[in-house]
C-alpha positions in Angstrom: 82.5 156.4 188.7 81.3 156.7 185.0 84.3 154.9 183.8 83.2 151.8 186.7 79.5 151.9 185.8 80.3 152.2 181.7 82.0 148.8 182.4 78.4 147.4 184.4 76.7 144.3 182.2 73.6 146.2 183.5 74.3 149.4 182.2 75.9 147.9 178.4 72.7 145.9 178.1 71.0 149.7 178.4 73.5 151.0 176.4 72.4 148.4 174.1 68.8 149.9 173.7 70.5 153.5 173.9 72.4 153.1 170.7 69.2 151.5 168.8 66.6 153.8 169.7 68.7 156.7 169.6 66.6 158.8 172.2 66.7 162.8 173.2 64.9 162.1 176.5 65.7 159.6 178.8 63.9 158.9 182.4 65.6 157.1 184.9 63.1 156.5 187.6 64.6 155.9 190.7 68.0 157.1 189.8 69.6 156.7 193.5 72.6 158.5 193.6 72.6 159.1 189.5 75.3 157.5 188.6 74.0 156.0 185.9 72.2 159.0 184.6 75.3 160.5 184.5 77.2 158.0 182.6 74.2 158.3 180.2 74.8 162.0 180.1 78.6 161.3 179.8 78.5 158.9 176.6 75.6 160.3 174.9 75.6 164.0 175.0 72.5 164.5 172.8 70.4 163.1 175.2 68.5 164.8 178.0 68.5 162.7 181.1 66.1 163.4 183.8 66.1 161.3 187.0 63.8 160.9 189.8 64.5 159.5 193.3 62.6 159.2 196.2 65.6 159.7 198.7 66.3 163.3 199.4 69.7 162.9 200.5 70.2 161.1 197.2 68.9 163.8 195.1 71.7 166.0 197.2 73.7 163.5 196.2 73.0 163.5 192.7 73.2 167.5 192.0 76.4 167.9 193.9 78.7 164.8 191.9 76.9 165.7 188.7 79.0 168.4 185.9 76.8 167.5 182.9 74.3 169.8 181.6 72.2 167.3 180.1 70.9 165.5 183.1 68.8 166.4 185.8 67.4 165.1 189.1 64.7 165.7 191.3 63.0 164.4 194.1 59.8 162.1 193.8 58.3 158.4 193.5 58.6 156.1 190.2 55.4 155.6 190.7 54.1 159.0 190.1 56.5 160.1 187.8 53.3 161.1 185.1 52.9 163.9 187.5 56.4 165.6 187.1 56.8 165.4 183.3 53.8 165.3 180.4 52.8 162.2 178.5 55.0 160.7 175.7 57.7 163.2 176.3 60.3 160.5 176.7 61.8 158.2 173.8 63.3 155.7 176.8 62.7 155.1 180.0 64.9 152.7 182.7 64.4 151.7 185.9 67.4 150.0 187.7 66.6 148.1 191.2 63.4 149.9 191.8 60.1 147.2 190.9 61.0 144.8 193.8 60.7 147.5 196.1 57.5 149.5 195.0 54.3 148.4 196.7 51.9 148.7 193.2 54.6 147.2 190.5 51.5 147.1 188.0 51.1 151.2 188.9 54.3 152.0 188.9 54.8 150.7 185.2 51.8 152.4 183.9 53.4 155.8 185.3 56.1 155.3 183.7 55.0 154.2 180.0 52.5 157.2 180.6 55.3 159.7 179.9 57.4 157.2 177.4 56.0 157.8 173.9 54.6 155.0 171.5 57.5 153.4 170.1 59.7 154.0 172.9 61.9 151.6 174.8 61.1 150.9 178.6 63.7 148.7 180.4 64.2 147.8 183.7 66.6 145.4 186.1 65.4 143.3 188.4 67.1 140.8 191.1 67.7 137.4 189.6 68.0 135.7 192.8 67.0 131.8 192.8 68.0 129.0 195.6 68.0 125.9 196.6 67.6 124.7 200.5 70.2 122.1 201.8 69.5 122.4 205.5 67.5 124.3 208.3 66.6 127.8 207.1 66.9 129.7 210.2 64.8 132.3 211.1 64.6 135.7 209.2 66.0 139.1 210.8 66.2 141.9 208.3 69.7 143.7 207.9 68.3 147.2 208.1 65.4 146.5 210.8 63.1 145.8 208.0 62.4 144.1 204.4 63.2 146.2 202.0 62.7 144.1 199.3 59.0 143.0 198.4 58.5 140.5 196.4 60.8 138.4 194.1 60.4 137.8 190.0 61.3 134.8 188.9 61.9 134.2 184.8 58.3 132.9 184.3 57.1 135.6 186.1 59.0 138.1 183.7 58.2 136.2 181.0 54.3 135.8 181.8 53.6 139.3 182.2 56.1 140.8 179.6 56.7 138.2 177.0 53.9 139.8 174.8 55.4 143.0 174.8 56.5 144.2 171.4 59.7 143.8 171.4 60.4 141.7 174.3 63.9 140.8 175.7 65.0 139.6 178.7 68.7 139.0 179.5 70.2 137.1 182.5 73.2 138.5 184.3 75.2 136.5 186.2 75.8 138.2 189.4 78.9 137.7 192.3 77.8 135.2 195.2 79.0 136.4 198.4 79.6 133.8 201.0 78.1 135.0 204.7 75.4 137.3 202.6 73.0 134.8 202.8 72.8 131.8 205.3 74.8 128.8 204.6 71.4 126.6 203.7 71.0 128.0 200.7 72.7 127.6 197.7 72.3 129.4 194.8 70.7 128.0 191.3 70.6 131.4 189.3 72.3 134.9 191.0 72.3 138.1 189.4 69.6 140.3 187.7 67.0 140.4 185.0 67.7 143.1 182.5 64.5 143.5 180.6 63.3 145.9 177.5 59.6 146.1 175.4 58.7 148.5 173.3 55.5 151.0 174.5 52.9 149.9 171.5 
């Protein structure tokens, strides 16, 4: 799994920001199952990982795959992760596949740069999901029984809110289109995800 995930454009990109900032805490907020906490832990042993998830059964999860003793996980919202831990007590924080869910993105971000000290490194990935309509769209029925997905970011978007971070990047990975995921009238124009980074002023 660590190997798999070590070989993840997502996770070099963080490994990326890992290597230049050189942190002894890290937060993952909203660490699903940890993996990627724990490849963190793996590669960087000097590092203390803690990683918060909203699942329960996740959390389980998390505790029962994980054999490194510096990472952590516990159950609880990204968005109120500044009641878990104090403020700037972390040197980088990451959140992978968690701000097109959340229903405040703009709260959820201050949470998290509450507990990342100045200087620090916040990243996060996002869908990169752009298409183009060549027929009837038919109409929507969610696969789960519901839309778990709320909104969309689009590169102005990212680039609008964040661009005047210090620090600012944004990379685009290209992602794997899978035929019969999404209806055959759409086509894509970008597919992947949004890594991006700033550094907390």
């Amino acid at each position: 799994m660590i190997e798999r995930r070590g070989r993840d454009p997502e996770f070099r990109e963080l490994e990326r920001e890992i290597t230049a900032v050189r942190p002894t805490r890290v937060l993952d907020a909203g660490c699903g199952e940890g993996a990627v906490a724990m490849a963190i832990a793996s590669r960087h042993p000097g590092a203390r990982v803690e990683g918060v998830e909203v699942a329960a059964a996740n959390v389980a999860i998390a505790r029962r795959l994980n054999r490194f003793p510096n990472v952590a996980f516990r159950e609880g919202l990204a968005e109120e992760v500044h009641q878990h831990f104090t403020p700037a007590s972390f040197d980088l924080a990451y959140s992978f596949a968690v701000l097109e869910h959340v229903r405040d993105v703009e709260g959820t971000i201050a949470s998290i740069l509450g507990v990342l000290r100045p200087g620090g490194r916040f990243c996060f990935v996002v869908p990169m999901h752009e298409f183009r309509a060549v027929g009837p769209l038919p109409e929507y029925t969610p696969v789960h029984g519901y839309a778990d997905h709320c909104r969309v970011f689009s590169e102005q978007d990212i680039k609008e809110r964040f661009g005047r971070e210090k620090d600012f990047r944004l990379a685009k990975i290209p992602g794997r289109w899978k035929p019969g995921e999404f209806p055959d009238t759409l086509e894509p124009i970008e597919f992947g995800s949004f890594f991006v980074s700033y550094t907390k002023s």
